[in-house]
C-alpha positions in Angstrom: -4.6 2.4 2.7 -8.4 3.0 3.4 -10.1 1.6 6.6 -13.6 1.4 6.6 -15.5 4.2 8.6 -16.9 1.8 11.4 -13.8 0.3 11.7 -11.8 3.7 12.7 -11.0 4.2 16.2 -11.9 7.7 15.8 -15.1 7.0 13.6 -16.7 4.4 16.9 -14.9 7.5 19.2 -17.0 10.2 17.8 -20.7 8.1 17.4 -20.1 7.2 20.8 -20.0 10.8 21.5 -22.9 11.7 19.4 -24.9 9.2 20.9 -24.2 10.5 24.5 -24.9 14.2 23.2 -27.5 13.7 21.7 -29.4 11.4 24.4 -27.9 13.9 27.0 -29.0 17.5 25.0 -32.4 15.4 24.3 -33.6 14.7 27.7 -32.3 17.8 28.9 -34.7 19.5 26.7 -37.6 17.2 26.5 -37.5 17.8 30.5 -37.5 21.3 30.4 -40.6 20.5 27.7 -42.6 18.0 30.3 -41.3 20.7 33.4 -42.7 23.9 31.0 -46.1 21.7 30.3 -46.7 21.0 34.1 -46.1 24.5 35.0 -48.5 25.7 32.8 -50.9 23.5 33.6 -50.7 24.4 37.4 -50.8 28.2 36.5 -54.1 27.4 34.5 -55.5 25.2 37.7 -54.2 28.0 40.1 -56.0 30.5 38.2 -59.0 28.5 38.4 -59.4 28.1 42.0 -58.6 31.6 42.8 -61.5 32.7 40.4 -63.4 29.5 42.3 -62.5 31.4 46.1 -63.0 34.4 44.5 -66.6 33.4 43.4 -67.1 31.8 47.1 -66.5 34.7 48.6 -68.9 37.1 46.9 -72.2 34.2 47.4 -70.9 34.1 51.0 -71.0 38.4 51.6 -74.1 38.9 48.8 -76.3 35.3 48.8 -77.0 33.9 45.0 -78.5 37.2 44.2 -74.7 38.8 44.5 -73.4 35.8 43.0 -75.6 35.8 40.0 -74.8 39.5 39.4 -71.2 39.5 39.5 -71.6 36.3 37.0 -73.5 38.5 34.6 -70.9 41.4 34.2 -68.3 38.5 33.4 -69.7 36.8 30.7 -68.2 39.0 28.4 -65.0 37.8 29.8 -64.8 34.9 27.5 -64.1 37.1 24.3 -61.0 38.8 26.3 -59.9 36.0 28.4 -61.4 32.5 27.9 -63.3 32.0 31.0 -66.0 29.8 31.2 -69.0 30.2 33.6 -72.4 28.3 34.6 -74.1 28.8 37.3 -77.3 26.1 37.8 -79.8 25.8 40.8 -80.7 22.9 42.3 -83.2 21.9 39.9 -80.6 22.1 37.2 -82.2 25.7 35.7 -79.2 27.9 34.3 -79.0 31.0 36.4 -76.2 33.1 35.1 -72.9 32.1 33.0 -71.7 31.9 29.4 -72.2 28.3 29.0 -76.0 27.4 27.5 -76.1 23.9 29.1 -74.1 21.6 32.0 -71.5 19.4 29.9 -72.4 16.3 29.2 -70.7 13.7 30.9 -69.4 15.8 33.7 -69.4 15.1 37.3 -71.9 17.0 39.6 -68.5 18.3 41.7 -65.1 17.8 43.2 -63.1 17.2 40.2 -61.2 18.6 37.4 -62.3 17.8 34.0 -61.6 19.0 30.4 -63.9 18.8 27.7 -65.0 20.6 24.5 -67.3 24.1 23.5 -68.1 25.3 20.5 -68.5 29.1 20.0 -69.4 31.2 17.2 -66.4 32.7 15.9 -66.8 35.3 12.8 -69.9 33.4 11.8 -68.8 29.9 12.2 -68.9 27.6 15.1 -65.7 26.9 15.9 -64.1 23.7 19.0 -62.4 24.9 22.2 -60.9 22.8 24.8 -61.6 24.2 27.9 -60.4 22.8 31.5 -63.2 23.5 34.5 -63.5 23.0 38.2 -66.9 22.3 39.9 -67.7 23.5 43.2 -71.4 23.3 45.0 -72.8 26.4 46.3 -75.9 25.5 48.8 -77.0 23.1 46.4 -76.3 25.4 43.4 -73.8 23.9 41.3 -70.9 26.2 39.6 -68.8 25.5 36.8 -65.5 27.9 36.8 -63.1 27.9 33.9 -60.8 28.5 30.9 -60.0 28.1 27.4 -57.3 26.1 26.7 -56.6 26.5 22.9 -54.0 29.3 23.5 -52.0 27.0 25.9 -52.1 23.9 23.7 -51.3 26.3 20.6 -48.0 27.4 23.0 -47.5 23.5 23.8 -47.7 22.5 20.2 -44.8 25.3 19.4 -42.4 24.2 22.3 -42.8 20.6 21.7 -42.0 21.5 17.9 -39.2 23.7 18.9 -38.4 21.0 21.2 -38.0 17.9 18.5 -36.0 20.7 16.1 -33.7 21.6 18.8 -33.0 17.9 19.2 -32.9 17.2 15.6 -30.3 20.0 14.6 -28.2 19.1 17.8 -27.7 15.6 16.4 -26.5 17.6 12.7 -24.6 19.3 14.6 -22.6 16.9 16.6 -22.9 14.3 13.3 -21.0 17.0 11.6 -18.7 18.0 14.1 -17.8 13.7 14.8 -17.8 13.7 11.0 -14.7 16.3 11.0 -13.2 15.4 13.8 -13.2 11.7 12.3 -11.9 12.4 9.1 -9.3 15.2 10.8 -8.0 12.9 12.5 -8.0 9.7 10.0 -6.3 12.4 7.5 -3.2 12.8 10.3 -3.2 9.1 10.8 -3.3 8.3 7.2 -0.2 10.6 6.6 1.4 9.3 9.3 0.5 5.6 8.2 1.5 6.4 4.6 4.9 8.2 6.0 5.6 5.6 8.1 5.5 3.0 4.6 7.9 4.8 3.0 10.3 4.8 5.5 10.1 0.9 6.0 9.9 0.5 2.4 13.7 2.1 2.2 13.6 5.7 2.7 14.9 6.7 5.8 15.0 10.5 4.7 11.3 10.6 4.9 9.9 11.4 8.3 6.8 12.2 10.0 4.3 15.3 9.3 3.9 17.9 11.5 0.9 20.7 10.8 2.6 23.3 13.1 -0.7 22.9 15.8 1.3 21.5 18.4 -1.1 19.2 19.7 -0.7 15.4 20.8 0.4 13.9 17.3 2.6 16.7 16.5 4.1 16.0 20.0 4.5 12.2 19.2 5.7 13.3 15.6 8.6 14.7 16.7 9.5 12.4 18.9 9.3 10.1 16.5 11.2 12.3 13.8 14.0 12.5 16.3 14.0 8.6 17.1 14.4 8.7 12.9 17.1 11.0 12.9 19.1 8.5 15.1 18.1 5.7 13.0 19.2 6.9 9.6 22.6 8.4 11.0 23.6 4.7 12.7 22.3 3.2 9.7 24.1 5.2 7.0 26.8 4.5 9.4 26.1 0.8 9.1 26.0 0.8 5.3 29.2 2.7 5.2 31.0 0.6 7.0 29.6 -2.7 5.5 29.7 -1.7 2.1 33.5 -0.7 2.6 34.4 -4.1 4.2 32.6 -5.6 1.3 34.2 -3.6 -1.8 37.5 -4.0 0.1 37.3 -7.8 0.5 36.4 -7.7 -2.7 39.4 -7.0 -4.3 42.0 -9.2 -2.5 39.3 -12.4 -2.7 39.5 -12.0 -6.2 43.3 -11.8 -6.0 43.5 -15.2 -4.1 41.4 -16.9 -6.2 43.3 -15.7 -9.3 46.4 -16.7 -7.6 45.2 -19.9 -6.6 44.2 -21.0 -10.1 47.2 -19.8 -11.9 49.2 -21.6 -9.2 46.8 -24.9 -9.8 47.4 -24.5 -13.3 51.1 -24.2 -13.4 52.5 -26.1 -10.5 52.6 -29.8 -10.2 50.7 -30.8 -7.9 49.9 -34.4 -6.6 46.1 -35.4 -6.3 45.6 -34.5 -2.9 47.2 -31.4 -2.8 44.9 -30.4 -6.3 42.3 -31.5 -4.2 42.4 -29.4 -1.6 43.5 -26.6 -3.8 40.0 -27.0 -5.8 38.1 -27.2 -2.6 39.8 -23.7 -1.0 38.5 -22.3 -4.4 35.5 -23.7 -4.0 35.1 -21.6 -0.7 36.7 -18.6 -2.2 34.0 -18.7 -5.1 31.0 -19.0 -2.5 32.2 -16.6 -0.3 32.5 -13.8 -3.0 28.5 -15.0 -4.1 27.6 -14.4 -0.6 29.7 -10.7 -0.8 27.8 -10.5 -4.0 24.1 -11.2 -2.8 24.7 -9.2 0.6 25.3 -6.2 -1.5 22.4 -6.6 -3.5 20.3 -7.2 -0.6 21.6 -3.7 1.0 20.8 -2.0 -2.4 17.5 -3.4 -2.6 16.9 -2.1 0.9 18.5 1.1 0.6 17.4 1.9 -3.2 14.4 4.1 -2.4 13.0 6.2 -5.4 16.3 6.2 -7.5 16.3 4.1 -10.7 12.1 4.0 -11.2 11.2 3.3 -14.7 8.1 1.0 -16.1 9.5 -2.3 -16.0 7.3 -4.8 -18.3 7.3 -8.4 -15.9 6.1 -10.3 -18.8 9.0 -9.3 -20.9 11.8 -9.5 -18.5 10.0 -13.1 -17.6 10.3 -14.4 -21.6 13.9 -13.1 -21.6 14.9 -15.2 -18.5 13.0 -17.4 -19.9 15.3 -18.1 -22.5 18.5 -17.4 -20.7 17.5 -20.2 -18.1 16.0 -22.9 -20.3 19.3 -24.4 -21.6 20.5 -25.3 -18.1 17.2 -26.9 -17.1 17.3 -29.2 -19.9 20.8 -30.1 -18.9 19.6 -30.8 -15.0 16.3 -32.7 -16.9 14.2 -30.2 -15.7 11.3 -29.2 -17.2 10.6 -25.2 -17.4 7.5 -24.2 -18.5 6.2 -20.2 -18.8 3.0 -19.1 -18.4 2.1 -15.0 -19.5 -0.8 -13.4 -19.6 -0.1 -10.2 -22.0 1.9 -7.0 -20.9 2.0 -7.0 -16.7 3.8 -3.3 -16.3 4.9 -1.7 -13.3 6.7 1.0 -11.7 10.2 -0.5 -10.3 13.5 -1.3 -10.7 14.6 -3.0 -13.3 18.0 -4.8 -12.3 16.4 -5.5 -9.0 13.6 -7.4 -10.3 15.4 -9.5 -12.8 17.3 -10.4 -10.0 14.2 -11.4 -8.0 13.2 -13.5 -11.2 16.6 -15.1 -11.3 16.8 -16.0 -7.4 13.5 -17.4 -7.5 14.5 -19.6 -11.1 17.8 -20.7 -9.7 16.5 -21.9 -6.8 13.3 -24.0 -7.9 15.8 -25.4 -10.8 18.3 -26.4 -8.1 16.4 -28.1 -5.9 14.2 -29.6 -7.8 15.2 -33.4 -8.9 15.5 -34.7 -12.6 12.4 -35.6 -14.3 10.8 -32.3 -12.1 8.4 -29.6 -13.6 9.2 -25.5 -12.9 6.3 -23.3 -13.4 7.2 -19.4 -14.2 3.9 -17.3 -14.4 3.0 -13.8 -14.7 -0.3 -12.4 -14.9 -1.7 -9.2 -14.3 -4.7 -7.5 -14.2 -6.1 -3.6 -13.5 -5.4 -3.9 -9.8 -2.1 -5.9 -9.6 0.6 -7.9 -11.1 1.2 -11.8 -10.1 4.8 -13.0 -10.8 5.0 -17.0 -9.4 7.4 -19.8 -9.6 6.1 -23.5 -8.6 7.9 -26.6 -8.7 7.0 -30.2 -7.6 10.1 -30.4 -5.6 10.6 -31.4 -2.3 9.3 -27.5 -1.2 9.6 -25.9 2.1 7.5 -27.2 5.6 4.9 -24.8 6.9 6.3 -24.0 9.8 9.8 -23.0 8.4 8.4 -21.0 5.3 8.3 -17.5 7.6 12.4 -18.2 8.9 13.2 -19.2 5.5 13.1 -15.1 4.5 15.2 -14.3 7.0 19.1 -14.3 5.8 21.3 -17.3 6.3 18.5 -19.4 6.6 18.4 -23.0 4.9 16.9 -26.6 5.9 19.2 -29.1 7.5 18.2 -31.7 4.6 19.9 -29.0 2.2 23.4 -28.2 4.2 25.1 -30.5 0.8 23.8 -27.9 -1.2 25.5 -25.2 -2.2 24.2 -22.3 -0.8 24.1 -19.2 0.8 20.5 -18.7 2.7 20.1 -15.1 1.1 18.1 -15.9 -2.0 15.1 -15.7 -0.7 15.8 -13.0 1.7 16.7 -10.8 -1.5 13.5 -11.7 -3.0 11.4 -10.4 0.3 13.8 -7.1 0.1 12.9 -6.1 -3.4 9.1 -7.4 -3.1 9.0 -4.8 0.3 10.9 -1.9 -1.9 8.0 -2.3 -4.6 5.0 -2.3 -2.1 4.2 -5.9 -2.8 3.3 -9.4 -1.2 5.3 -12.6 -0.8 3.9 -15.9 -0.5 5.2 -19.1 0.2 2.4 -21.8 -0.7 2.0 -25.1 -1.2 1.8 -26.9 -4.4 1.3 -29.9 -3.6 4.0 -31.0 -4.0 6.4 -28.6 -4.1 6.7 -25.0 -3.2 5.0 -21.9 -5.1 6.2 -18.4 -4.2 4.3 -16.1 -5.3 4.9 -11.9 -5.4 2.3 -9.8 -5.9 2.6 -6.4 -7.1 0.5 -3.2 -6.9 0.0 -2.4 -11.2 1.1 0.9 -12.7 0.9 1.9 -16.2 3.6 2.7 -18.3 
């Protein structure tokens, strides 16, 4: 029994996981991304106005002439560090710096900009972004600062690292949901597929334990103990009831012998043969209903003993034959419908009876002048074994009660009867792992059993 992934508790359990993990772990780090970008971006900017005060400082002690010199033994500080200098008087003439003109499109002073250089790197001339603070000196204008390739280089590697990190914690938690899922589908399948056996009949079977001593192996053995106490007041159960029923067995049979030897040989008058018939009567039903509550407690109780292929399609042509006489004398008319060799793993007794219960029943209660269907059909997935009639059938509402035992219609107390056919017929479709029906046919009933295929 499969269940599909999205539909598994522990399938939605563990994507609800990975979704909070991931969207956790992923603005964690894309924070510490934005936090790492902003701190490098005010290191750059400090550095920039302390070479700015710096600056200040020497035109304030030394005039432009200081200025201008201490400008000149730094413009070879581009090659080693990135920094970016212009100094321009108040005409706009270039005094000292490293820059050969004022950027275009750049304030006068007061604000931070970025924009782009070009230098001539090995021979070719080669884009730099550089970020630069402007500050006005007595009417001299100063442009202070730095090359920012190296930083954006760094930027572009944590924001890489960044979207990786994020990426392979998803994998990661999609794998680990992905094992934890099917780890824990695996224990509920076993557990699921233990728990079929045991309802199909066997009560020996209980449920796994993988020695780990965790929640399921806790609720395992509980279980396993409940199980224990089950199959020992069950067998108990069985014991006892099949007992009373081989021992009434014996002395019913006894009476009735009795009772027809002594109808036989004794003259009787016509009431007292009456009555005599009738208590026979009783006898005879009472040892069907021993009969058919014995095969009901086999059928539940038959487990793996007796398996062997068991072709439907045959056994249905042989009762087939067997039951075809007495419709014609009840003017009924039985029809069979097989589709080829329907095979499958069962028990052989147990199903003819299922065929029989099912043909007695739709022959009985089915008028004269009434039609009985007997089909079976199989395919690679299952086999279909049906019996429709256009009798008077079974309401909707009672079709579920009617596979209980003892169960019959108040319109049918005249007939003779016991209420466990059916309920025989749901025991051996449960010991096979199949499906029982009751449908409509409009009119009439149509129960159909359906049964997982096997090849011989």
């Amino acid at each position: 029994m499969s269940t599909p992934r999205l539909r598994s508790s522990t399938a939605r359990l563990a994507l609800l996981y990975l979704c909070g993990v991931v969207l956790g772990v992923s603005v964690l780090l894309w924070t510490v991304f934005l936090l790492t970008q902003r701190a490098m971006d005010g290191q750059v900017d400090l550095v920039i106005q302390t070479e700015i005060e710096s600056l200040s400082e020497d035109f304030r002690g030394g005039g432009l002439q200081r200025l201008v010199e201490v400008l000149d033994h730094r413009v070879d500080d581009w090659g080693r560090l990135g920094a970016v200098y212009l100094l321009l008087d108040p005409q706009g003439q270039q005094l000292a710096g490293n820059l050969s003109s004022w950027p275009l499109n750049l304030a006068p002073q007061g604000e931070w900009r970025e924009f782009e250089i070009s230098a001539n790197e090995h021979g070719r001339e080669v884009s730099h972004p550089v970020r630069a603070a402007l500050v006005a000196l007595d009417g001299n204008r100063l442009l202070v600062g730095t090359d920012l390739s190296e930083r954006r280089r760094f930027t572009q590697r944590l924001r890489v690292t960044t979207l990786w990190a994020m990426g392979l914690t998803a994998l990661l938690m999609a794998l680990t949901g992905w094992w934890f899922s099917r780890r824990v589908a695996a224990r509920v399948r076993a557990v699921a597929q233990a728990c079929a056996r045991i309802i199909s009949g066997d009560l020996s079977r209980r449920l796994p334990l993988d020695g780990s001593f965790d929640e399921f192996d806790q609720l395992a053995g509980a279980v396993n103990v409940m199980l224990d106490r089950i199959e020992q007041q069950t067998a108990a159960v069985r014991t006892t009831f099949n007992s009373a029923a081989h021992d009434l067995r014996a002395p019913l049979h006894r009476i009735r012998s009795r009772l027809e030897a002594q109808l036989q040989h004794s003259a009787l008058d016509a009431e007292g043969s009456k009555a005599m018939q009738a208590t026979i009567g009783d006898l005879e039903r009472v040892q069907h209903t021993l009969a058919m509550l014995l095969q009901i407690a086999q059928a539940e109780a038959a487990g793996g003993a007796a398996i062997e292929a068991v072709d439907l399609a045959e056994l249905a042509q042989q009762l087939f034959e067997l039951y075809a006489p007495e419709a014609r004398e009840r003017g009924v008319e039985l029809l069979l419908h097989s589709g080829g060799a329907a095979v499958i793993k069962g028990h052989r007794q147990l199903l003819a009876q299922l065929c029989t219960n099912l043909l007695e029943n739709a022959i009985k209660y089915v008028p004269a002048g009434g039609r009985v269907e007997f089909s079976v059909h199989g395919d690679a997935s299952r086999i279909t074994v049906s019996v429709g009639d256009n009798g008077p059938g079974i309401p909707e509402a009672a079709r579920g009660s009617m596979l209980l035992p003892f169960r019959r219609l108040e319109r049918d107390a005249a007939v003779p009867g016991s209420g466990l056919g059916l309920s025989l017929v749901a025991a051996v479709v449960r010991l096979h792992g199949g499906t029982l029906e009751l449908c409509e046919n409009a009119p009439g009933l149509l129960v159909r059993c359906a049964f997982p295929a096997r090849q011989a």
